[in-house]
N, CA, C and O atoms as a MOPAC input file, in Angstrom:
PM7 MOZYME 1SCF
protein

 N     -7.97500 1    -8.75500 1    16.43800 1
 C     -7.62800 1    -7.50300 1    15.75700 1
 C     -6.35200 1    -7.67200 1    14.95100 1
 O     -5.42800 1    -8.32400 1    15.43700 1
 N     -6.24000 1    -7.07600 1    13.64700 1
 C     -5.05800 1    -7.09200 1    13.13600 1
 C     -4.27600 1    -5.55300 1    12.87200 1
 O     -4.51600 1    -4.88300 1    11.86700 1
 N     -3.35000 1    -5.13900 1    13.90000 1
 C     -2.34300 1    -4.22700 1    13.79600 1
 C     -1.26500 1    -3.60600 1    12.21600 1
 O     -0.23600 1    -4.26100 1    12.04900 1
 N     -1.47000 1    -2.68500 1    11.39800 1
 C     -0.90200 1    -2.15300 1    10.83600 1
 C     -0.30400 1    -1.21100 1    10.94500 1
 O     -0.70100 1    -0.25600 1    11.61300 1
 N      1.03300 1    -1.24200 1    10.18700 1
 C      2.01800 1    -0.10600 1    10.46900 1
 C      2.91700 1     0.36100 1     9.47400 1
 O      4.11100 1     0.06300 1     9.43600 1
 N      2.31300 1     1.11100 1     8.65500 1
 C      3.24900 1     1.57500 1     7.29600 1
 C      4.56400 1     2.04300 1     7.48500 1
 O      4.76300 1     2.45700 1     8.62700 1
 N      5.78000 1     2.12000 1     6.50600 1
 C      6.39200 1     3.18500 1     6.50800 1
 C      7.16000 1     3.41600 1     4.87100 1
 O      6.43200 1     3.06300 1     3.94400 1
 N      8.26000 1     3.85700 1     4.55700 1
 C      8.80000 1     4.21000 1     3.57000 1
 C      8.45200 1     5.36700 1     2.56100 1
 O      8.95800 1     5.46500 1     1.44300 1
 N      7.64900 1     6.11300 1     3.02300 1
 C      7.22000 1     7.46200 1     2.49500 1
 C      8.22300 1     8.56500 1     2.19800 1
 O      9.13200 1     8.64500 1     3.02500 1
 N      8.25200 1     9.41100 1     1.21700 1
 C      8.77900 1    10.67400 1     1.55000 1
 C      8.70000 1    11.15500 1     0.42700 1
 O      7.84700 1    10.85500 1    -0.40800 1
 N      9.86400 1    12.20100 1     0.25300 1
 C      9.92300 1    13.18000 1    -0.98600 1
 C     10.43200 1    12.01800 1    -1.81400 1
 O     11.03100 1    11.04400 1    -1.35600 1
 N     10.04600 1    12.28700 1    -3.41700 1
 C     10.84000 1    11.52600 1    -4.35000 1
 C     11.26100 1    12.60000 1    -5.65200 1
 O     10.39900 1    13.47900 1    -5.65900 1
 N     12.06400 1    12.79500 1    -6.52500 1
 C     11.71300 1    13.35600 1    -7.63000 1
 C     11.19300 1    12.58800 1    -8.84700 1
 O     11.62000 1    11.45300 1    -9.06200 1
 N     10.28000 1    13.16400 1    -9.66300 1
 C      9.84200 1    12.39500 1   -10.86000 1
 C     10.60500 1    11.22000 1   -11.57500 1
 O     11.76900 1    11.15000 1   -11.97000 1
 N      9.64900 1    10.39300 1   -11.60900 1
 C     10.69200 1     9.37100 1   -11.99900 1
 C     11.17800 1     8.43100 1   -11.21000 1
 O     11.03700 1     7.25400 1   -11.54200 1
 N     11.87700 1     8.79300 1    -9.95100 1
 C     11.86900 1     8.33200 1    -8.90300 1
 C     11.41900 1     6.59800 1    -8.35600 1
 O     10.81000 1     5.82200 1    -9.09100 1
 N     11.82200 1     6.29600 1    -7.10600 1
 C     11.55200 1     5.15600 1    -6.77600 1
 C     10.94700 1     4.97900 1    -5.53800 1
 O     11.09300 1     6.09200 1    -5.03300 1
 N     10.48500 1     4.43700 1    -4.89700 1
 C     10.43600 1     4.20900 1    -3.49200 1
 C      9.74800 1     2.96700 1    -3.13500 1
 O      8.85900 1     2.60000 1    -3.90300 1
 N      9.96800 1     2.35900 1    -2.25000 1
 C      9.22200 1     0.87800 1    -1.01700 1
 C      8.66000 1     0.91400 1    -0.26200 1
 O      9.35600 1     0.92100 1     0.75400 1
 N      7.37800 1     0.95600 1     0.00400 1
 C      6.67600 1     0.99100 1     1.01100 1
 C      6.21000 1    -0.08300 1     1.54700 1
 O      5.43100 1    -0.84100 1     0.97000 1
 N      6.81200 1    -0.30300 1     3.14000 1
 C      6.55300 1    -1.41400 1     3.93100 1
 C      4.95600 1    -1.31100 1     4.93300 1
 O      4.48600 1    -0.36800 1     5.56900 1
 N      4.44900 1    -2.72500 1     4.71000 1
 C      3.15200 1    -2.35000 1     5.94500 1
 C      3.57600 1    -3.75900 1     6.93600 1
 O      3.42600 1    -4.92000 1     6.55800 1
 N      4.08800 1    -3.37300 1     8.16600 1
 C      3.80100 1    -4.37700 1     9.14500 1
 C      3.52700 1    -4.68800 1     9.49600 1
 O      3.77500 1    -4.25300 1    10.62100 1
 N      2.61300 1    -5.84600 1     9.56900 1
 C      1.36600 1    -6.55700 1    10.23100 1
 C      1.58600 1    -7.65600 1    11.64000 1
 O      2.50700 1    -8.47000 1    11.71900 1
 N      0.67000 1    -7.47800 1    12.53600 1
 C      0.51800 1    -7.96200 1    13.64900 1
 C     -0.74600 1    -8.41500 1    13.83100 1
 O     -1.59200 1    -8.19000 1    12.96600 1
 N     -1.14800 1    -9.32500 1    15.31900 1
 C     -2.16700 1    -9.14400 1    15.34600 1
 C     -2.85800 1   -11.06100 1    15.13800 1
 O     -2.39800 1   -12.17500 1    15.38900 1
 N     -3.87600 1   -10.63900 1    14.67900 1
 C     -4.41800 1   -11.96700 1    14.43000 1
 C     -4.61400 1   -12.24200 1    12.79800 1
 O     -5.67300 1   -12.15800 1    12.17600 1
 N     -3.35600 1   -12.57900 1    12.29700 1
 C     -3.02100 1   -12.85500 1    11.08000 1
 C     -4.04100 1   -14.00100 1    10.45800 1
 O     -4.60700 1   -13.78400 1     9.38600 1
 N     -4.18300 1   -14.87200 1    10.97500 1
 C     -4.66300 1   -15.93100 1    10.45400 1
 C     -6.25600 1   -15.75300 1     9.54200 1
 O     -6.80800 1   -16.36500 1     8.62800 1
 N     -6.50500 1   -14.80500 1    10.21700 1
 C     -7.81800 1   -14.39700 1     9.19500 1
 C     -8.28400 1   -13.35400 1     8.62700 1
 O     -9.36600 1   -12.76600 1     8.60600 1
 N     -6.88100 1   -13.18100 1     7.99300 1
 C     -6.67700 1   -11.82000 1     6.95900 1
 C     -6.82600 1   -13.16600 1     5.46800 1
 O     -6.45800 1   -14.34000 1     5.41700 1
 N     -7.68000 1   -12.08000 1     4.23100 1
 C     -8.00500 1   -13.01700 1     3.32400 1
 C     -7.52000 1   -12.19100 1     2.10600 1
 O     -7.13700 1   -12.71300 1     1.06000 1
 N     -7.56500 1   -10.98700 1     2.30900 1
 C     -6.97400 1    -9.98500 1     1.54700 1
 C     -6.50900 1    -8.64900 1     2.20600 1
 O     -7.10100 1    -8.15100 1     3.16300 1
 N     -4.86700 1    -7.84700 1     1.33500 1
 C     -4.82500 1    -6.94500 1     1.95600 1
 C     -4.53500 1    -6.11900 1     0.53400 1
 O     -4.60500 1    -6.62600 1    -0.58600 1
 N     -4.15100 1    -4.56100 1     0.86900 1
 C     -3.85700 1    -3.95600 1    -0.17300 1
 C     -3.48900 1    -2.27300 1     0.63900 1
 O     -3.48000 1    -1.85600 1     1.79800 1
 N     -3.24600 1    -1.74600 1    -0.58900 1
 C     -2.40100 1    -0.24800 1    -0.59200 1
 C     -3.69000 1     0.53900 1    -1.15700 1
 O     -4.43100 1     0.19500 1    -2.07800 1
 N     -3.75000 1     1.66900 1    -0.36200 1
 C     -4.55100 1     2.72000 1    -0.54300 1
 C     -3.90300 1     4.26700 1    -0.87700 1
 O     -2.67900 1     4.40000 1    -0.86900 1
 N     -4.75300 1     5.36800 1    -1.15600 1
 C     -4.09200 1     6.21700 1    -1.25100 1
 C     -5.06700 1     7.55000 1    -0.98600 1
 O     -6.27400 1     7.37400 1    -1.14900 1
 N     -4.65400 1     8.71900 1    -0.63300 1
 C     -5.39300 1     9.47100 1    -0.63200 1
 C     -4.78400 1    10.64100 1    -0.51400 1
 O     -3.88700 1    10.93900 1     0.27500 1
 N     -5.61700 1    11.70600 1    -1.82500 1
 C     -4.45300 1    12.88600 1    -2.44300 1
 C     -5.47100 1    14.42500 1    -1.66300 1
 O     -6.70100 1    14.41500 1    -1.61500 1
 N     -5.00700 1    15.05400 1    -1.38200 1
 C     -5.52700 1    16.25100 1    -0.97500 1
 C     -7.01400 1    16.97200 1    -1.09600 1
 O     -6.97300 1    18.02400 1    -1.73400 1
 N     -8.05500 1    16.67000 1    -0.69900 1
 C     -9.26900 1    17.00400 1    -1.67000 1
 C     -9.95900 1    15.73000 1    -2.85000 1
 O    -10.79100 1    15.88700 1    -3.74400 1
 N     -9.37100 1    14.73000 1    -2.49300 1
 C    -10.07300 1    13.50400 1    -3.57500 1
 C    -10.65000 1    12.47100 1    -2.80500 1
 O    -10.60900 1    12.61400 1    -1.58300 1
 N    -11.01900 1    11.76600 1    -3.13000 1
 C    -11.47600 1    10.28600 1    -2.13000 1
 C    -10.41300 1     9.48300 1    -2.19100 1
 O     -9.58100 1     9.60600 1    -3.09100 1
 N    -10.28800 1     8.26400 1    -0.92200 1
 C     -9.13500 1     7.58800 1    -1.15000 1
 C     -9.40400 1     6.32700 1    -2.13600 1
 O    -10.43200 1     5.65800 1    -2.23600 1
 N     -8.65400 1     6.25100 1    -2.56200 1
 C     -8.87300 1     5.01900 1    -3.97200 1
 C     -7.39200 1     3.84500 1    -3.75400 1
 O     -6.20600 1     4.09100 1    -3.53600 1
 N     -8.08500 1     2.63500 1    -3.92200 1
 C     -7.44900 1     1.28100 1    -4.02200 1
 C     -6.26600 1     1.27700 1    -5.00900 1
 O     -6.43300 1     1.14800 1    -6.22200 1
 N     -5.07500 1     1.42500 1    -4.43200 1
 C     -3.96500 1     1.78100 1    -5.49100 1
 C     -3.87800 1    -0.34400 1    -5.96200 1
 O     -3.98000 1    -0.73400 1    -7.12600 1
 N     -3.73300 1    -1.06800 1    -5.06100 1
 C     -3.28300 1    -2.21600 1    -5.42000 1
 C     -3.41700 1    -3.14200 1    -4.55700 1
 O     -3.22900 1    -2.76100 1    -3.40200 1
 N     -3.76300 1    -4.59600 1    -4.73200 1
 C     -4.65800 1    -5.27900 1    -3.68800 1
 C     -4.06100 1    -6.73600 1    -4.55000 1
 O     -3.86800 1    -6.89600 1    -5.75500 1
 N     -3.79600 1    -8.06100 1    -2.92500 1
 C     -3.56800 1    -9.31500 1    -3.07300 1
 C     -4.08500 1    -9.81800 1    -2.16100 1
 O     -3.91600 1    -9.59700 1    -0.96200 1
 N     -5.07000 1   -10.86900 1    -2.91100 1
 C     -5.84800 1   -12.00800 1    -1.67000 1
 C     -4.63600 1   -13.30300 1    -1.23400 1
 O     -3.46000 1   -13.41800 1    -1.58100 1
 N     -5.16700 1   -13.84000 1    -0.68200 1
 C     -4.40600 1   -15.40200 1    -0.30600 1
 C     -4.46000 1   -16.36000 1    -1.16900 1
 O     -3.96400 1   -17.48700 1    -1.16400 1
 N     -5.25600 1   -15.68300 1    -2.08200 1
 C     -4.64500 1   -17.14700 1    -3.51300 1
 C     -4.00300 1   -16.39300 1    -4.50700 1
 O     -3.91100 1   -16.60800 1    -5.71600 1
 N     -3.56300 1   -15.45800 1    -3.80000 1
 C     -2.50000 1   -14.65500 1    -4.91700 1
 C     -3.38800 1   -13.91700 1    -6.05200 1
 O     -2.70600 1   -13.71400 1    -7.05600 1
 N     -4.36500 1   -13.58300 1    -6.13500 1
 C     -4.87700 1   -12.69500 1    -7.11800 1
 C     -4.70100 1   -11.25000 1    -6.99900 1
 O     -5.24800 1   -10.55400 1    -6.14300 1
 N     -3.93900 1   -10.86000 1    -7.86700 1
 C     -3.89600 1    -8.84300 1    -7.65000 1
 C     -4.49700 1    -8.04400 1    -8.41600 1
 O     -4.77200 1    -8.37100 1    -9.57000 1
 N     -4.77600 1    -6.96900 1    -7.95900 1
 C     -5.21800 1    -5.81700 1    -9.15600 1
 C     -4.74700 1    -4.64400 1    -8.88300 1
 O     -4.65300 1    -4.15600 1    -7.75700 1
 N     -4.48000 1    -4.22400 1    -9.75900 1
 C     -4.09300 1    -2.65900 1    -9.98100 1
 C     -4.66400 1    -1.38400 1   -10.16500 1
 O     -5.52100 1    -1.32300 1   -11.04600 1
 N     -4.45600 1    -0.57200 1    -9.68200 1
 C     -5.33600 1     0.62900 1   -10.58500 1
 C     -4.66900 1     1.23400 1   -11.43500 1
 O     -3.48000 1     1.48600 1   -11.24200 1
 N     -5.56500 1     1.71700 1   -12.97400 1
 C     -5.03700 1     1.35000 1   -13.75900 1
 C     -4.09200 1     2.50300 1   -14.39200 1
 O     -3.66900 1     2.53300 1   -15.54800 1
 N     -3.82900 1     3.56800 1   -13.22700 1
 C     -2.61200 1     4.35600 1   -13.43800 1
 C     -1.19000 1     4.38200 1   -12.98200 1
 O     -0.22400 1     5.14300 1   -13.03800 1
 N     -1.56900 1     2.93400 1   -12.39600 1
 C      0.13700 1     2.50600 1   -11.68000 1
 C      0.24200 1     0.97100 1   -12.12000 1
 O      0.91200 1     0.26500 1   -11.36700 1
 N     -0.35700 1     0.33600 1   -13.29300 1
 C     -0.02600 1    -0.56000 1   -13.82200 1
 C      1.38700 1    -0.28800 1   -14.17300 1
 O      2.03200 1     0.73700 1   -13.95500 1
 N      1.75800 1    -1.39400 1   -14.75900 1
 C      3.30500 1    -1.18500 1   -15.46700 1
 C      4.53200 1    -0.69100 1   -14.07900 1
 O      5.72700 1    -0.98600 1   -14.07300 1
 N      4.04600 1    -0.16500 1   -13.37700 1
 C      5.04400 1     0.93800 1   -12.88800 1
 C      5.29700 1     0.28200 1   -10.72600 1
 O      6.38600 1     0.16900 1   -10.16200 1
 N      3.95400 1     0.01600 1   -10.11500 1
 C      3.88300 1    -0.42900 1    -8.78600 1
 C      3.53800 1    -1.98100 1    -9.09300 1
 O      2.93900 1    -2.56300 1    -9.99700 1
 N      4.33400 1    -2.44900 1    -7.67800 1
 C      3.88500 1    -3.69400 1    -7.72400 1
 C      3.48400 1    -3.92000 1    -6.10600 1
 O      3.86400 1    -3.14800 1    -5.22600 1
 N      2.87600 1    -4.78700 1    -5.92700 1
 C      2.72700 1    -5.56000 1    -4.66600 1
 C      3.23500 1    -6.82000 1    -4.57800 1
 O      3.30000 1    -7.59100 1    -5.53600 1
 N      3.72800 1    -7.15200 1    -3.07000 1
 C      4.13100 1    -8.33400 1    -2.89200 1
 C      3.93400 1    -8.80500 1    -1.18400 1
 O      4.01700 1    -7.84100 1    -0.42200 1
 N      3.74300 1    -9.84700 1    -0.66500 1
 C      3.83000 1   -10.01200 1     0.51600 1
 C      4.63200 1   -10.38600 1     1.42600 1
 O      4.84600 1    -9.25200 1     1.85500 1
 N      5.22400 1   -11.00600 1     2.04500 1
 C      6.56000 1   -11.69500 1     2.97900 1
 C      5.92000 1   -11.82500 1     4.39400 1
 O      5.87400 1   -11.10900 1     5.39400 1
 N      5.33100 1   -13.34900 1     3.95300 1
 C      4.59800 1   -13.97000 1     5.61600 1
 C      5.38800 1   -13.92500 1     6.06500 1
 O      5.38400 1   -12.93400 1     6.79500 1
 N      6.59800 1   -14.67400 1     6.14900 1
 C      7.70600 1   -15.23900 1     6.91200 1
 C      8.11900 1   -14.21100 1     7.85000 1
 O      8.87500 1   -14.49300 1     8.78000 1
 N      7.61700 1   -12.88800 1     7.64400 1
 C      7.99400 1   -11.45100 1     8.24200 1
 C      7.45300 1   -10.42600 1     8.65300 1
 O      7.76000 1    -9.47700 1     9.37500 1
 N      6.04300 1   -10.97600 1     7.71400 1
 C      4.71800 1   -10.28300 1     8.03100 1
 C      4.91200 1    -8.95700 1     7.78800 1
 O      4.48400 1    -8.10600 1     8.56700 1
 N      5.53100 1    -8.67700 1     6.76200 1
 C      5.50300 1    -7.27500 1     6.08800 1
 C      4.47300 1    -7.29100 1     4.51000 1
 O      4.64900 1    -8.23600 1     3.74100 1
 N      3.78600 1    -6.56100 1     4.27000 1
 C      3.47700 1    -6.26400 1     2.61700 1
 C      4.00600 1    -5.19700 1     2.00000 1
 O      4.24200 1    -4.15900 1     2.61800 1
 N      4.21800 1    -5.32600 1     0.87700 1
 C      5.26700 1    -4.09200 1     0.03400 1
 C      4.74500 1    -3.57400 1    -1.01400 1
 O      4.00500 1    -4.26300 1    -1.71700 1
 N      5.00600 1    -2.34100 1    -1.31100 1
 C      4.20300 1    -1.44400 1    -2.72900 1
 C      5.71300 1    -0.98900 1    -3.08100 1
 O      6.14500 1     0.03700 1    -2.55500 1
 N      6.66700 1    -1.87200 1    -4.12100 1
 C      7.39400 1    -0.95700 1    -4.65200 1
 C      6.87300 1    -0.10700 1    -5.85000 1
 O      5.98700 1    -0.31000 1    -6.68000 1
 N      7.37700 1     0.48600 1    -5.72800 1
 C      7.07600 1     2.32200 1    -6.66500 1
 C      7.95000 1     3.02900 1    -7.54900 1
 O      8.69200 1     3.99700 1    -7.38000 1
 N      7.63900 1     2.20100 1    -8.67800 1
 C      8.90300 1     3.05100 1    -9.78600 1
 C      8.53300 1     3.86900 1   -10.44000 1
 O      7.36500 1     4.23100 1   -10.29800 1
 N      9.28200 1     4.43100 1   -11.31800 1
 C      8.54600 1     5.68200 1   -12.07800 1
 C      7.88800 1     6.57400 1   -11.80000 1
 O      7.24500 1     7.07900 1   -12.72000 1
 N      7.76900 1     7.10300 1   -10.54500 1
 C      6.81200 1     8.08500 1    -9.72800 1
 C      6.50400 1     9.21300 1   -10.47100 1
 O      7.39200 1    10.02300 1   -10.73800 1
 N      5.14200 1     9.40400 1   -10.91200 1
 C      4.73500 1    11.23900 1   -10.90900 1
 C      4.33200 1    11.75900 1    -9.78100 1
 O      3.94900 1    11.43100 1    -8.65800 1
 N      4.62400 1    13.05500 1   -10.70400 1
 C      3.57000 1    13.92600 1    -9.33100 1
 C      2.45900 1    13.73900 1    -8.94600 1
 O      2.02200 1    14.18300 1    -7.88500 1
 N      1.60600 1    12.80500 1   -10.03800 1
 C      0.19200 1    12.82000 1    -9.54700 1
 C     -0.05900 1    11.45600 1    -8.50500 1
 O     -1.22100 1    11.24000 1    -8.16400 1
 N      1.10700 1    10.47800 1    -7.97000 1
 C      1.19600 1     9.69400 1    -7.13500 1
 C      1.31000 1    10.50100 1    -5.88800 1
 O      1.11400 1     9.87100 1    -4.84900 1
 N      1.55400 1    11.61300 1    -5.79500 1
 C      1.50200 1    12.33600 1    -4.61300 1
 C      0.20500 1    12.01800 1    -3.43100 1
 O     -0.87300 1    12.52400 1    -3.74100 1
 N      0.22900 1    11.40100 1    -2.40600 1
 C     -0.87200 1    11.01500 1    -1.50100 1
 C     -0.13300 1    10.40000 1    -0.21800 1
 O      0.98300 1    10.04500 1     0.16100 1
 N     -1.35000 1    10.49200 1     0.17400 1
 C     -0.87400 1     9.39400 1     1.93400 1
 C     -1.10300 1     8.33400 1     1.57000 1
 O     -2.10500 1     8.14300 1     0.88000 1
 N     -0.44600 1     7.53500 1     1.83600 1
 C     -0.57200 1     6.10200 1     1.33300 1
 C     -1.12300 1     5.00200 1     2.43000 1
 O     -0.35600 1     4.69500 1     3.34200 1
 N     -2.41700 1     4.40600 1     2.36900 1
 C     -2.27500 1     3.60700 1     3.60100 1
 C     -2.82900 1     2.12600 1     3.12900 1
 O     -3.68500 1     1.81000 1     2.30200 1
 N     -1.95300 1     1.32600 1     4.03200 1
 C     -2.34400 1    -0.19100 1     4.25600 1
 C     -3.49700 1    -0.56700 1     4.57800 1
 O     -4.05900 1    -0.03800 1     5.53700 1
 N     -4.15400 1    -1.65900 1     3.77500 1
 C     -5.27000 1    -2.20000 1     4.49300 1
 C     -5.61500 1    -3.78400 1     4.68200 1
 O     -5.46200 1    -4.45000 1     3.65900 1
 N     -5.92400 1    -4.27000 1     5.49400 1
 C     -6.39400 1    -5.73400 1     5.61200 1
 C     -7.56100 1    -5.68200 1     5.66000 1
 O     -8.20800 1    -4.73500 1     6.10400 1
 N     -8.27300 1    -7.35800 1     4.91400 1
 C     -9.79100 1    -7.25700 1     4.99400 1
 C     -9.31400 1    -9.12600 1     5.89800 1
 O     -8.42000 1    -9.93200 1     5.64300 1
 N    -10.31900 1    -9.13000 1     6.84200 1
 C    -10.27800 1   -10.78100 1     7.86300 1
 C    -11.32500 1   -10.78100 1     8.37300 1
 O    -11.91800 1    -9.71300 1     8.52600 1
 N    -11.64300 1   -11.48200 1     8.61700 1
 C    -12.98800 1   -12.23200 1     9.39900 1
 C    -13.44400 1   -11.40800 1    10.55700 1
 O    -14.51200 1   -11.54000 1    11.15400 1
 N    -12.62000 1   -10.64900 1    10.76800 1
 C    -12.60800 1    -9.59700 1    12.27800 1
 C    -12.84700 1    -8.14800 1    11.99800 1
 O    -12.84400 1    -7.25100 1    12.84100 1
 N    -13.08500 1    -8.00800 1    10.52400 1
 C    -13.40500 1    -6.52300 1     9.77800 1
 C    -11.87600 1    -6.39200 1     9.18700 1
 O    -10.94200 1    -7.13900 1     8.89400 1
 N    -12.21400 1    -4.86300 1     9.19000 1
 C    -11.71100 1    -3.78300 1     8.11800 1
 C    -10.70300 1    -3.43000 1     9.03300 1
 O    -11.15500 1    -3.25800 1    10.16500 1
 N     -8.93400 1    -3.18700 1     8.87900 1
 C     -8.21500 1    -2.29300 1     9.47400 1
 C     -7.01600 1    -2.03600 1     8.82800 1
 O     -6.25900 1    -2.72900 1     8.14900 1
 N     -7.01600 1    -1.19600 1     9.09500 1
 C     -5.94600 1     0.34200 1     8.16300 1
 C     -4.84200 1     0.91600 1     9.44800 1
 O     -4.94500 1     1.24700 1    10.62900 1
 N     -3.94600 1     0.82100 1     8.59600 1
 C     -2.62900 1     1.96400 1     9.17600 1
 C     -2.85000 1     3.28700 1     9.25100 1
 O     -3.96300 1     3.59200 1     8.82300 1
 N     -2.09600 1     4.32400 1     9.69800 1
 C     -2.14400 1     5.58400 1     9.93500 1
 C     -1.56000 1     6.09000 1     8.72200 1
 O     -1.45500 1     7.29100 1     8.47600 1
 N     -1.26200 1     5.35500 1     8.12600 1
 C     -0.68700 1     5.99100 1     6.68500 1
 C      0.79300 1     6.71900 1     6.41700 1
 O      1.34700 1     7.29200 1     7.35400 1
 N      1.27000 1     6.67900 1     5.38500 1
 C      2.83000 1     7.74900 1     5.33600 1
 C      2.48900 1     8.34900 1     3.71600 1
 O      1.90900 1     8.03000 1     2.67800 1
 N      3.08000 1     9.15000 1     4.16200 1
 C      3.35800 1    10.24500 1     2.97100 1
 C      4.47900 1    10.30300 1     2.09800 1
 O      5.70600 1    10.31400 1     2.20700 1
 N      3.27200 1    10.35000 1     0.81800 1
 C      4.42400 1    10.11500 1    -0.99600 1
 C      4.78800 1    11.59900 1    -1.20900 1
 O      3.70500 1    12.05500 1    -0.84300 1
 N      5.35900 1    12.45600 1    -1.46300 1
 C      5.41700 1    13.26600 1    -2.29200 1
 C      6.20700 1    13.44400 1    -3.26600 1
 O      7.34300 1    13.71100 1    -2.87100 1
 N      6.04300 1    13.39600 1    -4.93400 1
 C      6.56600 1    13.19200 1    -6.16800 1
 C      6.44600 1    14.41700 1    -6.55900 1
 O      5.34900 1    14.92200 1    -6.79400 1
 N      8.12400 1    15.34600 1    -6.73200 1
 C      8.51700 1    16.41400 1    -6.71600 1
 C      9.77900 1    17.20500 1    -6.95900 1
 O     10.65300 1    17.20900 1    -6.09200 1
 N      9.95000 1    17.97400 1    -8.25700 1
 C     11.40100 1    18.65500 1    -8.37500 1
 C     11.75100 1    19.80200 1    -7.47600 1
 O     12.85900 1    20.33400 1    -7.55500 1

């Protein structure tokens, strides 16, 4: 099983910045891809940003330019920094790993982009 554990959520105002950490545990070794999810009040949750193990990423394509992903084995954290925030980034944000052992997701933390 591989253990996730988001955090760095909260209020931001427009424009705004924020880091969101996912801490991973567990049985690392056969995670092949992970990524950042999101999910806004009444919508489906949608793939904000995703990196396999040969380093390939993608974006969705309203937080190009603006979020990035990055990983840190050495620490076993993954990161969604978040610049430029709108309001319409407003969602729960959750971590996900894909490994040989299935599908598993964090409990998620909360964005809210707001004056």
């Amino acid at each position: 099983q591989v253990q996730l554990q988001e955090s760095g959520g909260g209020l931001v105002q427009p424009g705004g910045s924020l880091r969101l950490s996912c801490a991973v545990s567990g049985r690392m070794f056969s995670i092949y891809e992970m990524g950042w999810y999101r999910q806004a009040p009444g919508k489906q949750r949608e793939l904000v940003a995703s990196l396999t193990v040969g380093g390939k990423i993608n974006y969705l394509d309203s937080v190009k330019g603006r979020f990035t992903i990055s990983g840190d084995m050495a620490n076993k954290v993954l990161y969604l920094q978040m610049n430029s925030l709108k309001p319409e980034d407003t969602a729960v944000y959750y971590c996900n790993a894909a490994s040989g052992l299935g599908i598993s997701w964090g409990q998620g933390t909360q964005v809210t982009v707001s004056s």
